[in-house]
N, CA, C and O atoms as a GROMACS GRO file, in nm:
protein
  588
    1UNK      N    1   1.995  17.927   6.456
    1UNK     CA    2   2.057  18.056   6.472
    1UNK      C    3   2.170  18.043   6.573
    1UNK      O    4   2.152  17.970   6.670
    2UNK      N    5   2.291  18.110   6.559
    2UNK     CA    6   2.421  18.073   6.609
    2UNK      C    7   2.444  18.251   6.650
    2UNK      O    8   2.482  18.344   6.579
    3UNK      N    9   2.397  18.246   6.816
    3UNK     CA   10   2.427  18.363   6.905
    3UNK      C   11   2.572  18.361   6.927
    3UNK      O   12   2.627  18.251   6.916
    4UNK      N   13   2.629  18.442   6.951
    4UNK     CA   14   2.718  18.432   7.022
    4UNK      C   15   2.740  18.567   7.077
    4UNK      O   16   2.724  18.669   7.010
    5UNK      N   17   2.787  18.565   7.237
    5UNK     CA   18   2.822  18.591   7.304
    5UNK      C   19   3.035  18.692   7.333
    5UNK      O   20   3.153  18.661   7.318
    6UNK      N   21   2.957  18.804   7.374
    6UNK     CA   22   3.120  18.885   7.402
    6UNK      C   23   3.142  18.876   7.572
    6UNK      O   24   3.048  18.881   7.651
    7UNK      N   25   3.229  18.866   7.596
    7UNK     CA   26   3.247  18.831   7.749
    7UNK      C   27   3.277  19.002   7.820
    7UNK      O   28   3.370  19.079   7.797
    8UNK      N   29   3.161  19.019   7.908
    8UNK     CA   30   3.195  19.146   7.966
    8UNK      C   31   3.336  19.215   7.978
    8UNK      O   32   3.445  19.159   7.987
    9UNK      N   33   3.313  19.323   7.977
    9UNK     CA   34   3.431  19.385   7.987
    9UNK      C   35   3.516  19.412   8.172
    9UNK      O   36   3.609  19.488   8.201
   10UNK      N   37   3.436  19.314   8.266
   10UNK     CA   38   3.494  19.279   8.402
   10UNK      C   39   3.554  19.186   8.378
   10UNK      O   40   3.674  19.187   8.404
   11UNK      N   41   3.500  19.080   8.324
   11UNK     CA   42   3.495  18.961   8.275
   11UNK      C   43   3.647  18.968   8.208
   11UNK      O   44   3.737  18.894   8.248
   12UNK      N   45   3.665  19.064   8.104
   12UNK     CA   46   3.764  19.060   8.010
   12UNK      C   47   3.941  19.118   8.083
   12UNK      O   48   4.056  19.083   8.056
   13UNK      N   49   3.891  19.202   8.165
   13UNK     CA   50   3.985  19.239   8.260
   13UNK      C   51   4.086  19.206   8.370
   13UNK      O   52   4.199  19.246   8.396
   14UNK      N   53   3.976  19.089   8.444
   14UNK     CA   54   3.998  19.017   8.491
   14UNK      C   55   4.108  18.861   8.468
   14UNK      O   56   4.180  18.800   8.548
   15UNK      N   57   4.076  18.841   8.330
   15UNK     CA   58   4.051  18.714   8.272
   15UNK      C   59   4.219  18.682   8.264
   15UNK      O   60   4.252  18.572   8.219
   16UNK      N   61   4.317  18.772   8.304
   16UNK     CA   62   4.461  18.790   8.325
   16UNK      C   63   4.487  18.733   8.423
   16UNK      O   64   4.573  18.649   8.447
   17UNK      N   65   4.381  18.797   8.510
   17UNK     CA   66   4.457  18.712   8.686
   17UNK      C   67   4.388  18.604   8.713
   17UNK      O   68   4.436  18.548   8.811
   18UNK      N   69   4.295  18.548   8.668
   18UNK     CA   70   4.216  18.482   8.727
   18UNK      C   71   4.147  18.371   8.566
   18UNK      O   72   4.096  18.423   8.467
   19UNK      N   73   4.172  18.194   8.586
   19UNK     CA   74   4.128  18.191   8.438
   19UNK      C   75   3.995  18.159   8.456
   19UNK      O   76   3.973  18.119   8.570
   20UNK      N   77   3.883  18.164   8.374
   20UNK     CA   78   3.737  18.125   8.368
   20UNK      C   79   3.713  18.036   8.430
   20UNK      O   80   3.818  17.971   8.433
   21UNK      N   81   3.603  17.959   8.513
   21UNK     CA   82   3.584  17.893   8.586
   21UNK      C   83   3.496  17.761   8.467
   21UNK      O   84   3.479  17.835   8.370
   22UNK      N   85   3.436  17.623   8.425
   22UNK     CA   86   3.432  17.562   8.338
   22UNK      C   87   3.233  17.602   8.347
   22UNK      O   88   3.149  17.567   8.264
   23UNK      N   89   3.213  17.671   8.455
   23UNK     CA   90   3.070  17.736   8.425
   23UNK      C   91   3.043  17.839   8.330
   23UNK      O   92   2.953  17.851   8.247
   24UNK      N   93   3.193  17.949   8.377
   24UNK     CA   94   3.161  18.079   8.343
   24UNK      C   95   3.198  18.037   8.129
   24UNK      O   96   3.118  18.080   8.045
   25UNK      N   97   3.278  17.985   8.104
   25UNK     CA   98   3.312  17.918   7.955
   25UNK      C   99   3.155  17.851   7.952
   25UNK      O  100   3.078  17.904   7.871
   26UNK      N  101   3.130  17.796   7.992
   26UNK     CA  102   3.007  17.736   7.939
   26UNK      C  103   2.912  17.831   7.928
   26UNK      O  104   2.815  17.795   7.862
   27UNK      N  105   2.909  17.950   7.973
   27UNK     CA  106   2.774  18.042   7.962
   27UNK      C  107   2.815  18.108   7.822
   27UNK      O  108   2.737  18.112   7.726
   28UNK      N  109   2.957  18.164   7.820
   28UNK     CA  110   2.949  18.235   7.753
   28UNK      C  111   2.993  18.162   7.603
   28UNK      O  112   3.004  18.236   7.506
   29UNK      N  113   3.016  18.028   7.588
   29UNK     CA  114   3.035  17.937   7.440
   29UNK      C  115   2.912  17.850   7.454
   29UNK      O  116   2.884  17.802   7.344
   30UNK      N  117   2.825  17.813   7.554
   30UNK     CA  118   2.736  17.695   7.496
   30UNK      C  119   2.607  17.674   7.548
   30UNK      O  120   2.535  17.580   7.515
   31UNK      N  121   2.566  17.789   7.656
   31UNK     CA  122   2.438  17.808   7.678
   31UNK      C  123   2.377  17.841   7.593
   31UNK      O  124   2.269  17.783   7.603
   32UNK      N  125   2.378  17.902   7.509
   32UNK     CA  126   2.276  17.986   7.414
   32UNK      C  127   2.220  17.865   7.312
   32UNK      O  128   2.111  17.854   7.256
   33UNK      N  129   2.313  17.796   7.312
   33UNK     CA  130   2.190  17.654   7.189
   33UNK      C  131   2.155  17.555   7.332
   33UNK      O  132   2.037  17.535   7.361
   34UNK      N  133   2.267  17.496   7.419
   34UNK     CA  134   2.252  17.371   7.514
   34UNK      C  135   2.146  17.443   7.678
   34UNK      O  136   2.081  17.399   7.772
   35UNK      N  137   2.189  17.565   7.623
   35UNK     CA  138   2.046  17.646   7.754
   35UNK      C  139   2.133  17.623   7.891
   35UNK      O  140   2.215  17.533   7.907
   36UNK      N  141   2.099  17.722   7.983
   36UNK     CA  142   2.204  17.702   8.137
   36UNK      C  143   2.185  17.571   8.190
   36UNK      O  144   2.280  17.510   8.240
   37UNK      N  145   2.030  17.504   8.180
   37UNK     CA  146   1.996  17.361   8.249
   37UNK      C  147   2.031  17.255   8.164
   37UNK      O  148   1.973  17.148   8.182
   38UNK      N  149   2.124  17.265   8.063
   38UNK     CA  150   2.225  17.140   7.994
   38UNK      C  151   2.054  17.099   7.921
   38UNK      O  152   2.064  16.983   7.880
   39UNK      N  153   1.933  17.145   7.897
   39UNK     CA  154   1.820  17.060   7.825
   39UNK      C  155   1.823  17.104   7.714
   39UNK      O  156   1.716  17.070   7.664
   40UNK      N  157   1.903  17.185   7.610
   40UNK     CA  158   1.907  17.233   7.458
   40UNK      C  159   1.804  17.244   7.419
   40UNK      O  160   1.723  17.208   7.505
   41UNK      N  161   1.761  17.275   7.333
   41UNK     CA  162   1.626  17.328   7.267
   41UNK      C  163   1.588  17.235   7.155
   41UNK      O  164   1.626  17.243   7.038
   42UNK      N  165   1.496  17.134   7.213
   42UNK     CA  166   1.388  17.070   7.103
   42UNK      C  167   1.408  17.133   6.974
   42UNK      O  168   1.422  17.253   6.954
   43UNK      N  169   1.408  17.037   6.886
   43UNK     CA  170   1.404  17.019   6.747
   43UNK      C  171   1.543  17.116   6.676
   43UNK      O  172   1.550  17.129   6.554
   44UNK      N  173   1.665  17.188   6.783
   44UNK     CA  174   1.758  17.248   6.766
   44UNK      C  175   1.870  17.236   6.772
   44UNK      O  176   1.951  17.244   6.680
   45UNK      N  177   1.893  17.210   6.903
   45UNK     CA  178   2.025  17.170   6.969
   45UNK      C  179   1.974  17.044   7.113
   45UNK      O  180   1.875  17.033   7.185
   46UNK      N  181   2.088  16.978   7.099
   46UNK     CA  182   2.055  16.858   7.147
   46UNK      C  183   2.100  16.890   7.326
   46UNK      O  184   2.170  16.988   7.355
   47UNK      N  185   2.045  16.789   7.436
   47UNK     CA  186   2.089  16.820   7.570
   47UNK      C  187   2.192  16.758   7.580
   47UNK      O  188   2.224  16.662   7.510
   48UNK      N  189   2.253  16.806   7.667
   48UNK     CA  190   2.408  16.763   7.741
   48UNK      C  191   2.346  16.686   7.871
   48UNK      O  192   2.378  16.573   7.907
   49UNK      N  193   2.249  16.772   7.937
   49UNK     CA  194   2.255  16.709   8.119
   49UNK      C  195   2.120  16.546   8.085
   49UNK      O  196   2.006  16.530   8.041
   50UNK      N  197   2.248  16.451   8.148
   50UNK     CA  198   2.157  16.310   8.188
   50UNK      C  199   2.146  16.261   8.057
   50UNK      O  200   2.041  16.212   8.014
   51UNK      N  201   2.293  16.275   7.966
   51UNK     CA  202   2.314  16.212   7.830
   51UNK      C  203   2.394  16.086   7.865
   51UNK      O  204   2.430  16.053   7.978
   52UNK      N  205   2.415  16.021   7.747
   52UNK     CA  206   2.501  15.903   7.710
   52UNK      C  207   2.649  15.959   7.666
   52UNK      O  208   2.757  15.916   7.708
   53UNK      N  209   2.627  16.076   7.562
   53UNK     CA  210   2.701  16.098   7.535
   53UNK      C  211   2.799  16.178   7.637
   53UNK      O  212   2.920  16.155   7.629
   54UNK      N  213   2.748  16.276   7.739
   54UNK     CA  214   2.836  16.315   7.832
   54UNK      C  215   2.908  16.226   7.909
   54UNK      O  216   3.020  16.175   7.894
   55UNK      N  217   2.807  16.215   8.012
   55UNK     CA  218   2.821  16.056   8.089
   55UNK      C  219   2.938  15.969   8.105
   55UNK      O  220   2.999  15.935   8.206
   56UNK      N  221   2.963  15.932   7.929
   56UNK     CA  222   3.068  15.835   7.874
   56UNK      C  223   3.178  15.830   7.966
   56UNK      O  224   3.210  15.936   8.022
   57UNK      N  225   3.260  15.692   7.998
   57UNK     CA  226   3.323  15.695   8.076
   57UNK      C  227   3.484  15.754   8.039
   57UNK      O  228   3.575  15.758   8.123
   58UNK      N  229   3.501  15.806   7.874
   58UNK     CA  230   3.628  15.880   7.852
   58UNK      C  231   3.533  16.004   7.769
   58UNK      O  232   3.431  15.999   7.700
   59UNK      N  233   3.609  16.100   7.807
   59UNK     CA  234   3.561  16.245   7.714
   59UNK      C  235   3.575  16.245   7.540
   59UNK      O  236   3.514  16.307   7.453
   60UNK      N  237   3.676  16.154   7.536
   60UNK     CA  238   3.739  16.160   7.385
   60UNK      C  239   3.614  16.212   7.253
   60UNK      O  240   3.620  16.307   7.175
   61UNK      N  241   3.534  16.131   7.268
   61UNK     CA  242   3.423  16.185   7.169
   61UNK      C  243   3.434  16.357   7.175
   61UNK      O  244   3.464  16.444   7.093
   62UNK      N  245   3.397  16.356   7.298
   62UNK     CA  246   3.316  16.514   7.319
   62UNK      C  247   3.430  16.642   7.294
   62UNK      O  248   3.416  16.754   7.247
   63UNK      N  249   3.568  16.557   7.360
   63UNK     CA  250   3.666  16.646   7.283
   63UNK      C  251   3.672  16.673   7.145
   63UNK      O  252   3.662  16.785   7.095
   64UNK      N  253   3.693  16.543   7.071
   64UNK     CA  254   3.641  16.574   6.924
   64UNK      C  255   3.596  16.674   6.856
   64UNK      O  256   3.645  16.755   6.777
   65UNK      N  257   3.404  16.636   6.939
   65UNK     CA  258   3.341  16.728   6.891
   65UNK      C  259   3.338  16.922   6.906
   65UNK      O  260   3.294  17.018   6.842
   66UNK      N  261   3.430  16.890   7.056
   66UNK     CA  262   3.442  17.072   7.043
   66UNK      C  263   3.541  17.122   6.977
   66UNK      O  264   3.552  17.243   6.960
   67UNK      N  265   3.639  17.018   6.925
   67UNK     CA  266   3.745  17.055   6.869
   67UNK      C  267   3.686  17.077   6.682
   67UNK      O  268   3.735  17.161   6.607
   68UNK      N  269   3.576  16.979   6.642
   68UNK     CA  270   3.599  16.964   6.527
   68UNK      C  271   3.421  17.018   6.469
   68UNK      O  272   3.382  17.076   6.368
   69UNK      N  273   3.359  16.970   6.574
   69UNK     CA  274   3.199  16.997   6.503
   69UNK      C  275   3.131  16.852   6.509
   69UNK      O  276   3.184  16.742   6.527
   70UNK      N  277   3.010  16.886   6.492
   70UNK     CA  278   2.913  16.751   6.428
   70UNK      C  279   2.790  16.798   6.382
   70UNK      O  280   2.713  16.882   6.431
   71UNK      N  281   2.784  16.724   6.271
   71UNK     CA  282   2.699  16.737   6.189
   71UNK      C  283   2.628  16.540   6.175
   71UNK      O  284   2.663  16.425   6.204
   72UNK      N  285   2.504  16.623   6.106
   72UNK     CA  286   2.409  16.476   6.063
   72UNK      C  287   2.341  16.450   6.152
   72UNK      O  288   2.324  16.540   6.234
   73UNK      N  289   2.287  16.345   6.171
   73UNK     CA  290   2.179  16.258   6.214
   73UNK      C  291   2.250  16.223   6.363
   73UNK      O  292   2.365  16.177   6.360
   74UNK      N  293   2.184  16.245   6.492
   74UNK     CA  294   2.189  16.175   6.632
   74UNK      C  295   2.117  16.113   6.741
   74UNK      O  296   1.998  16.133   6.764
   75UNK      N  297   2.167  16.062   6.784
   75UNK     CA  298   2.107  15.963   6.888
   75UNK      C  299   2.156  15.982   7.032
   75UNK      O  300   2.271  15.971   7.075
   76UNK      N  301   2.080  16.004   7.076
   76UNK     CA  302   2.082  16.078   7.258
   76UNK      C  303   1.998  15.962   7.320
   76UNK      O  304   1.881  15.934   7.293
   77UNK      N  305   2.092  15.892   7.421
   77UNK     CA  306   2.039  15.827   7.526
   77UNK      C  307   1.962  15.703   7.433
   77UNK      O  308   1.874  15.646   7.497
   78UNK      N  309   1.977  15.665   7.327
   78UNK     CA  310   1.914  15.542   7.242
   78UNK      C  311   1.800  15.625   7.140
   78UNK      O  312   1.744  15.556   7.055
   79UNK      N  313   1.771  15.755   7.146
   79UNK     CA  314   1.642  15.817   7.089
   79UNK      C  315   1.734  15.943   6.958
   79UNK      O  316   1.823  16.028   6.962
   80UNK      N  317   1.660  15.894   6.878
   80UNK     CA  318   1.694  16.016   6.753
   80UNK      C  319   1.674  16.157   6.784
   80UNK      O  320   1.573  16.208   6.834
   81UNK      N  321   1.759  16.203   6.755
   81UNK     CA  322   1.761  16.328   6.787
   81UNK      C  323   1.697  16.415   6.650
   81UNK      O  324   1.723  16.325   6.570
   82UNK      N  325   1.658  16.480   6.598
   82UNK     CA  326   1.630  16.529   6.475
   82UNK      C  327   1.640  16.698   6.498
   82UNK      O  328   1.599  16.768   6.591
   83UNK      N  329   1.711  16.730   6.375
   83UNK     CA  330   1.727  16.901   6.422
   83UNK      C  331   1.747  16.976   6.247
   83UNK      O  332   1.789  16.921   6.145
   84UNK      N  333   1.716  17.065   6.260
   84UNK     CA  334   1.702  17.128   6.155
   84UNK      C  335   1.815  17.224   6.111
   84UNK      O  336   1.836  17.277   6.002
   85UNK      N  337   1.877  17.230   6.216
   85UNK     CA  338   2.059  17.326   6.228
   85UNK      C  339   2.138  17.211   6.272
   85UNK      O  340   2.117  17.106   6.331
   86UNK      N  341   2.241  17.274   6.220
   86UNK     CA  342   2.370  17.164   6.234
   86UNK      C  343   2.437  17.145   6.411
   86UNK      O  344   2.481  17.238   6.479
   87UNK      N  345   2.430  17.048   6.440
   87UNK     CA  346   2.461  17.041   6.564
   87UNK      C  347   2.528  17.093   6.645
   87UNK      O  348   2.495  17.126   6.759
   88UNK      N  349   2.656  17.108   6.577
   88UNK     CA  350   2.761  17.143   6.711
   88UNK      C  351   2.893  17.226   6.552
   88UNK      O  352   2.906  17.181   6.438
   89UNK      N  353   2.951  17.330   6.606
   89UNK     CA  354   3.014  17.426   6.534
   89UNK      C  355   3.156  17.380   6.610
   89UNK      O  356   3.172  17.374   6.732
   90UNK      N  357   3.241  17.353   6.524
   90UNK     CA  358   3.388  17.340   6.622
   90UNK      C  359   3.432  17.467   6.659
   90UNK      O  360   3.399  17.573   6.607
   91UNK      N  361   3.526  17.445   6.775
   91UNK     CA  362   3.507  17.534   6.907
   91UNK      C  363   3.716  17.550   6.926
   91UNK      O  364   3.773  17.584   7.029
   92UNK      N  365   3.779  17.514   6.800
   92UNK     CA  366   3.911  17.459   6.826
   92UNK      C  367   3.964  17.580   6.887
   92UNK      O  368   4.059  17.561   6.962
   93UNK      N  369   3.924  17.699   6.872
   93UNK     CA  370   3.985  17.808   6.883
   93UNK      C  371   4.007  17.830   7.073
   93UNK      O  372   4.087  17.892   7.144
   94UNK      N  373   3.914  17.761   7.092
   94UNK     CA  374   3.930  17.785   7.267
   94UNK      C  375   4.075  17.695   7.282
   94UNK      O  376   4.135  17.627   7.198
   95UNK      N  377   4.102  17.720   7.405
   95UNK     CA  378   4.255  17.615   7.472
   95UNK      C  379   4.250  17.516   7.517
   95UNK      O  380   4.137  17.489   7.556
   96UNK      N  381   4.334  17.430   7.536
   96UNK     CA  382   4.300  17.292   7.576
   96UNK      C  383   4.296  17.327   7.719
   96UNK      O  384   4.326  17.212   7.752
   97UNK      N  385   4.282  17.394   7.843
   97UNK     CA  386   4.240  17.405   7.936
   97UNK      C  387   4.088  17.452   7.938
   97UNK      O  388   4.011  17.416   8.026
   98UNK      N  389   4.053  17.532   7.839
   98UNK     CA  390   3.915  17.590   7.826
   98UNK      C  391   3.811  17.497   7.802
   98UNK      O  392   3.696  17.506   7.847
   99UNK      N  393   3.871  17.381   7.706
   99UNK     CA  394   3.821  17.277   7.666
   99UNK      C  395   3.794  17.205   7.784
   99UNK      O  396   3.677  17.192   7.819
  100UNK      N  397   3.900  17.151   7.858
  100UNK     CA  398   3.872  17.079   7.986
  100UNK      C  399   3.840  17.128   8.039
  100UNK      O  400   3.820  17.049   8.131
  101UNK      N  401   3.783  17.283   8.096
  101UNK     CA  402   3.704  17.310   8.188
  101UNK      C  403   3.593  17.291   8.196
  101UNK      O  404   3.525  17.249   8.290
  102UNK      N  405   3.552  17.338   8.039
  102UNK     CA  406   3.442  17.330   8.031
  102UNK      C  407   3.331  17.178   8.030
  102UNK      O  408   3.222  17.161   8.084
  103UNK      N  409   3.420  17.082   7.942
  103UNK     CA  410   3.398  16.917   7.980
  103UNK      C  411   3.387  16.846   8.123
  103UNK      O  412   3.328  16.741   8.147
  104UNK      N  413   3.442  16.911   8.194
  104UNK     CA  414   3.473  16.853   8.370
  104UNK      C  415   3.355  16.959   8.387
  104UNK      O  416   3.276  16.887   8.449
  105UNK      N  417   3.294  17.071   8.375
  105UNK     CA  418   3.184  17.114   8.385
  105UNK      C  419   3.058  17.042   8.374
  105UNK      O  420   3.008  16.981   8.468
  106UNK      N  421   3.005  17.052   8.255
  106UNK     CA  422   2.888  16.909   8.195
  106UNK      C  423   2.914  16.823   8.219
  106UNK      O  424   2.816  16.753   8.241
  107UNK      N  425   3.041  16.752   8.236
  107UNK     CA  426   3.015  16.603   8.279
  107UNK      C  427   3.008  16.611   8.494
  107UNK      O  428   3.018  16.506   8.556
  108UNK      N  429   2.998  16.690   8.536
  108UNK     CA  430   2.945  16.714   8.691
  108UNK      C  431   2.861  16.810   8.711
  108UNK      O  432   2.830  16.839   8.827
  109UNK      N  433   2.791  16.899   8.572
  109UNK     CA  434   2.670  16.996   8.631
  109UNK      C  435   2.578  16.915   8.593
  109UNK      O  436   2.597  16.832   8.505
  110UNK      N  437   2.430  16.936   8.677
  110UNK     CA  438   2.336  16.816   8.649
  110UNK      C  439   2.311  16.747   8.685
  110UNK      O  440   2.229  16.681   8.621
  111UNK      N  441   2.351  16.701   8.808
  111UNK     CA  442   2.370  16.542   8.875
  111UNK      C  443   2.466  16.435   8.826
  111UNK      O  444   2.467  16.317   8.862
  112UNK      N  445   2.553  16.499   8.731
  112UNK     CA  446   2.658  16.395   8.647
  112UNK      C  447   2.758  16.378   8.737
  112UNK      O  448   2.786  16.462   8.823
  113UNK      N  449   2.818  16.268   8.721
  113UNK     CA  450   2.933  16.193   8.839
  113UNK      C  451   3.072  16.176   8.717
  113UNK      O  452   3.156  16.100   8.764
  114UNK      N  453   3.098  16.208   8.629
  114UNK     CA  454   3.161  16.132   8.542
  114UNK      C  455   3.263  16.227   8.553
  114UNK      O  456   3.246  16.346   8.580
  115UNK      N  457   3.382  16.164   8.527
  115UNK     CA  458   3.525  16.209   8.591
  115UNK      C  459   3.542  16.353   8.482
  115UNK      O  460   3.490  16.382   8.374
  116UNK      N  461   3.641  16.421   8.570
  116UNK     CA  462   3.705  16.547   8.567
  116UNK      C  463   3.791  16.483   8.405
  116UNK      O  464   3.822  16.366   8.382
  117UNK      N  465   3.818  16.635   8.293
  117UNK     CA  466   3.905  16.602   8.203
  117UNK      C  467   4.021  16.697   8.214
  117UNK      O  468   4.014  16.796   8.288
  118UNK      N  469   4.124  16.671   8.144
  118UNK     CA  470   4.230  16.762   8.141
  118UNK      C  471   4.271  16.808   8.046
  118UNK      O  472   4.241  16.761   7.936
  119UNK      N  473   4.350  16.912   8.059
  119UNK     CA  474   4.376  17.006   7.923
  119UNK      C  475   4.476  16.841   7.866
  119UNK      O  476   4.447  16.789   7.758
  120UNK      N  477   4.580  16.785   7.950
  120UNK     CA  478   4.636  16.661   7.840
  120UNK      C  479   4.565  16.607   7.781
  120UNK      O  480   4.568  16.628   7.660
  121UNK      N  481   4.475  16.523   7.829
  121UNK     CA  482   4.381  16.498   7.765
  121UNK      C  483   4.303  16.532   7.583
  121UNK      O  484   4.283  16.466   7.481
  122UNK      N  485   4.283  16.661   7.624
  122UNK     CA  486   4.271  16.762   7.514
  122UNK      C  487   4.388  16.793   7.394
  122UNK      O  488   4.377  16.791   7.271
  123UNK      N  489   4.493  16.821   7.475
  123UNK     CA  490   4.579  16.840   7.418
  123UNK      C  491   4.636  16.668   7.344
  123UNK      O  492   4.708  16.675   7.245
  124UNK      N  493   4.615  16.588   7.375
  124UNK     CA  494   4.639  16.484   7.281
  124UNK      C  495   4.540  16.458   7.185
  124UNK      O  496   4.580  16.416   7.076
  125UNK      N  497   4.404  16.474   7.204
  125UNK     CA  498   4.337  16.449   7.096
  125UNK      C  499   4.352  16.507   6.971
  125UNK      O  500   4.349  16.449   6.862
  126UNK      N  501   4.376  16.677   7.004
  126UNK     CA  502   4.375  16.773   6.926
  126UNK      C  503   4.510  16.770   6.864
  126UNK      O  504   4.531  16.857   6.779
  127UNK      N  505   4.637  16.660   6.899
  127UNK     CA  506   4.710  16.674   6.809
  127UNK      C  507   4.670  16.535   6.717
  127UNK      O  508   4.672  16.532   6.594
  128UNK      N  509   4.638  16.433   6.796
  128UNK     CA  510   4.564  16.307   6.731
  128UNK      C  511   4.513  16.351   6.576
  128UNK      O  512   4.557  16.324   6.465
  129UNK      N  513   4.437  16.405   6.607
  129UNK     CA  514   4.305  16.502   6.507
  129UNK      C  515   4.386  16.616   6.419
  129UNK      O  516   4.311  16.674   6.341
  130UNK      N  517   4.506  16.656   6.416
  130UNK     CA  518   4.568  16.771   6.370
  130UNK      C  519   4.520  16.815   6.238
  130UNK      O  520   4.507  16.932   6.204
  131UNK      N  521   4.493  16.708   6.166
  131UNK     CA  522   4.478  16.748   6.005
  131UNK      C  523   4.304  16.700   6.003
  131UNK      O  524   4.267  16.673   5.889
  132UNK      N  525   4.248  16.693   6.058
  132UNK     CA  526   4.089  16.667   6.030
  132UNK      C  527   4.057  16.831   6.004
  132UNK      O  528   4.094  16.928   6.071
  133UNK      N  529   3.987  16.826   5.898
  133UNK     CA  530   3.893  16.960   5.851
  133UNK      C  531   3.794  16.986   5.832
  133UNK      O  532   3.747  17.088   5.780
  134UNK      N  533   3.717  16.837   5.896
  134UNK     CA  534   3.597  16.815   5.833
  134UNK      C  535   3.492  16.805   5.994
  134UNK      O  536   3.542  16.752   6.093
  135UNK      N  537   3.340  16.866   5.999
  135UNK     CA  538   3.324  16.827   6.156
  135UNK      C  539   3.276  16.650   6.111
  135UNK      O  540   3.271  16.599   5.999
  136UNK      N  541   3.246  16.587   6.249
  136UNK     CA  542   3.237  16.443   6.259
  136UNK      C  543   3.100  16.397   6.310
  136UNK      O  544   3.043  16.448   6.406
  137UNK      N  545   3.052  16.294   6.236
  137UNK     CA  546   2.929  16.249   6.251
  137UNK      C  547   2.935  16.132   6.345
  137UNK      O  548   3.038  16.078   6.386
  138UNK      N  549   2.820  16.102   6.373
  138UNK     CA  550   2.808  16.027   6.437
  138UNK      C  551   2.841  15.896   6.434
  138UNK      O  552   2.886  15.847   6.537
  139UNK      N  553   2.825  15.816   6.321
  139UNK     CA  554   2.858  15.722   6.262
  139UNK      C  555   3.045  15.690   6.297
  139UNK      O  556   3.100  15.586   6.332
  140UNK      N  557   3.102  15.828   6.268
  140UNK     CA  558   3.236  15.838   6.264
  140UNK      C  559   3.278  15.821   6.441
  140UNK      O  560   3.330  15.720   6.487
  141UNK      N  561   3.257  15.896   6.490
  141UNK     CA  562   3.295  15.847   6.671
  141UNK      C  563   3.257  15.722   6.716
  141UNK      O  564   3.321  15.674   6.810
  142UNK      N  565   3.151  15.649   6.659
  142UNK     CA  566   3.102  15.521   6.680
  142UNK      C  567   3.266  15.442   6.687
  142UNK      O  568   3.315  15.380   6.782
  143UNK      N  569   3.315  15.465   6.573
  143UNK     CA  570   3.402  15.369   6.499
  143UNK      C  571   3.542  15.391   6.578
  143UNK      O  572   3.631  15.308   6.596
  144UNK      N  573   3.537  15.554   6.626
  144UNK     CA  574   3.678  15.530   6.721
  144UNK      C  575   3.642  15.441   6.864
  144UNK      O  576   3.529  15.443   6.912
  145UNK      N  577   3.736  15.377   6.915
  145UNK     CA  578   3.706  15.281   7.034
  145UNK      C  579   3.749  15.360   7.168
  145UNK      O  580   3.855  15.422   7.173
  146UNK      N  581   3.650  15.354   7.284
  146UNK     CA  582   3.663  15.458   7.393
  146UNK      C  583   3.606  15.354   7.536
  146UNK      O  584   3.500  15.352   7.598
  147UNK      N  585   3.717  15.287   7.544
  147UNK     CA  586   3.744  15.214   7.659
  147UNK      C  587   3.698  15.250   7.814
  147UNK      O  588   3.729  15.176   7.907
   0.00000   0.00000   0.00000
């Protein structure tokens, strides 16, 4: 089941002078399957906090995936993941700063150490990726190389 969330109307008012902080984006796009403590919900949605896949020493995957989706079969930390809903819904519609906030978020909420990302960052993948329409499996990020 795919909640989603309207951002208060302080929240919405505000959101002119002041841009979202990469917590406050994360509550309101990715708590509801990945949960506030980054542990996602067994047999649903997979965890973010004290992954491999966050962790990683370039974001590129994870940009990908908020840009594009993932679907199929995964593997967290060496262990199958198995889920009965499709993993991850692409998210392209947010900005490439929203994107990096929220990434430099999970990859340091949690006890994670793994470097800050940037909207460039973002913003190159997502033109990299311009014509992909399809979300990306796992198999498929394997195969891009992330130094």
């Amino acid at each position: 089941m795919l909640v989603l969330y309207s951002l208060p109307q302080d929240v919405k008012a505000n959101a002119a002078a002041a841009p979202l902080s990469g917590e406050q984006l994360y509550k309101f796009n990715c708590m509801a399957c990945h949960m506030e403590n980054g542990q996602g919900q067994p047999g649903l949605f997979p965890p973010l906090a004290g992954t491999d896949w966050v962790a990683g020493k370039k974001p590129d995957r994870l940009i990908r995936i908020i840009l594009h989706g993932m679907v199929g079969p995964l593997k967290i930390n060496g262990q199958p993941f198995f889920t009965t809903a499709p993993i991850m819904p692409p998210q392209a519609s947010l900005s490439d700063d929203q994107i990096a906030s929220i990434l430099t978020y999970i990859r340091s909420a949690w006890k994670g150490s793994a470097a800050a990302v940037s909207a460039d960052q973002v913003a190159s993948i997502r033109h990299a990726e311009a014509s992909r329409a399809t979300p990306w499996t796992e198999d498929e990020l394997h195969k891009i190389p992330v130094q």
